[in-house]
matplotlib code that plots the C-alpha trace (Angstrom):
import matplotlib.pyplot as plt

x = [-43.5, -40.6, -40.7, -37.3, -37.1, -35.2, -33.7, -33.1, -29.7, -26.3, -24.2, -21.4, -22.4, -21.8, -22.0, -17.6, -17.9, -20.9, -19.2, -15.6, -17.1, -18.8, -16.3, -13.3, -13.0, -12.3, -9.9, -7.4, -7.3, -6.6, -3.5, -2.3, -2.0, -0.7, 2.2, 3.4, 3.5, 5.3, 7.6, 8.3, 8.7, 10.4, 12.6, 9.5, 7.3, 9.9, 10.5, 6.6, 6.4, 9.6, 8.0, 4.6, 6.4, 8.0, 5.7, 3.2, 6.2, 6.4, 2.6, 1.6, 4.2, 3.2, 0.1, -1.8, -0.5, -2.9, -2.5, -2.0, -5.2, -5.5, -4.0, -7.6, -9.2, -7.2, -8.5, -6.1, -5.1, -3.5, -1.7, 2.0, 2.9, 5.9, 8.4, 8.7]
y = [21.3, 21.2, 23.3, 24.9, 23.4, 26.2, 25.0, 27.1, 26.3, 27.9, 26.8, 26.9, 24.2, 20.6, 17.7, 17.6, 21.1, 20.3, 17.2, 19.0, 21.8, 19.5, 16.9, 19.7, 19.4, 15.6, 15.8, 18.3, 16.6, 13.2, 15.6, 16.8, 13.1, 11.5, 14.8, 13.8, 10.5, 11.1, 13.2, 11.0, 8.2, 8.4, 5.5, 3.0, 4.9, 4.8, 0.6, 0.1, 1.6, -0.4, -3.6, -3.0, -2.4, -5.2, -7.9, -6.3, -7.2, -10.6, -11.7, -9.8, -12.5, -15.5, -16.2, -13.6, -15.0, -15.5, -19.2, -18.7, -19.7, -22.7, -22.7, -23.5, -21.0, -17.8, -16.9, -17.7, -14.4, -14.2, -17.2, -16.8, -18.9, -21.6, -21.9, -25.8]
z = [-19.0, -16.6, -13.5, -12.1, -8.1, -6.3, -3.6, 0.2, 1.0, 1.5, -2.0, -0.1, 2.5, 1.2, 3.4, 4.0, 5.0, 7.8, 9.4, 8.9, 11.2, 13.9, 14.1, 14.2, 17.9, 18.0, 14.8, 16.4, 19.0, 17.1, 15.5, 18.7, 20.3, 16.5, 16.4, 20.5, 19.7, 16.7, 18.1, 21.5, 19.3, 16.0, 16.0, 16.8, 13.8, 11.1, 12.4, 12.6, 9.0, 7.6, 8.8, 7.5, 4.0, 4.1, 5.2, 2.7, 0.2, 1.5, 1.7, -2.3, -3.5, -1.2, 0.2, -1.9, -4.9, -7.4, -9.4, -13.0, -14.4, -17.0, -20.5, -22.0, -19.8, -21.8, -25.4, -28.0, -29.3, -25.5, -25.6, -26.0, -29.5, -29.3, -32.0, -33.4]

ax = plt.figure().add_subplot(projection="3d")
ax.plot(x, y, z, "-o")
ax.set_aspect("equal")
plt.show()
């Protein structure tokens, strides 16, 4: 009823492997210029990344700040109960 499809190519060959092979050239030379900057400039990495940490920090609880949604809007069984 069904007929096998056999297929021609290498099993070892997936789509990563192909572009990780063309694209080698350009991506050691992306690591060479990232590990001379790095190196020339420590001080201004380990700052960039401090203040990146930071202001991440500081907009998650400000202007990203989701409202709390409306008392009627959340099902009852998630309501917290108050004590008369």
């Amino acid at each position: 009823m069904f007929k096998k499809i056999t297929s021609k190519r290498d099993p070892g060959a997936s789509l990563v492997t192909e572009l990780s092979r063309e694209l080698a050239p350009q991506f050691d030379h992306l690591k060479t210029i990232f590990r001379r900057l790095a190196a020339s400039y420590p001080r201004l990495l380990y700052w960039l990344m401090v203040i990146l940490l930071v202001s991440s920090a500081i907009l998650c609880f400000t202007i990203f700040r989701r409202p709390d949604p409306p008392a009627d809007k959340i099902p009852a069984l998630f309501q917290k109960k108050r004590k008369p």
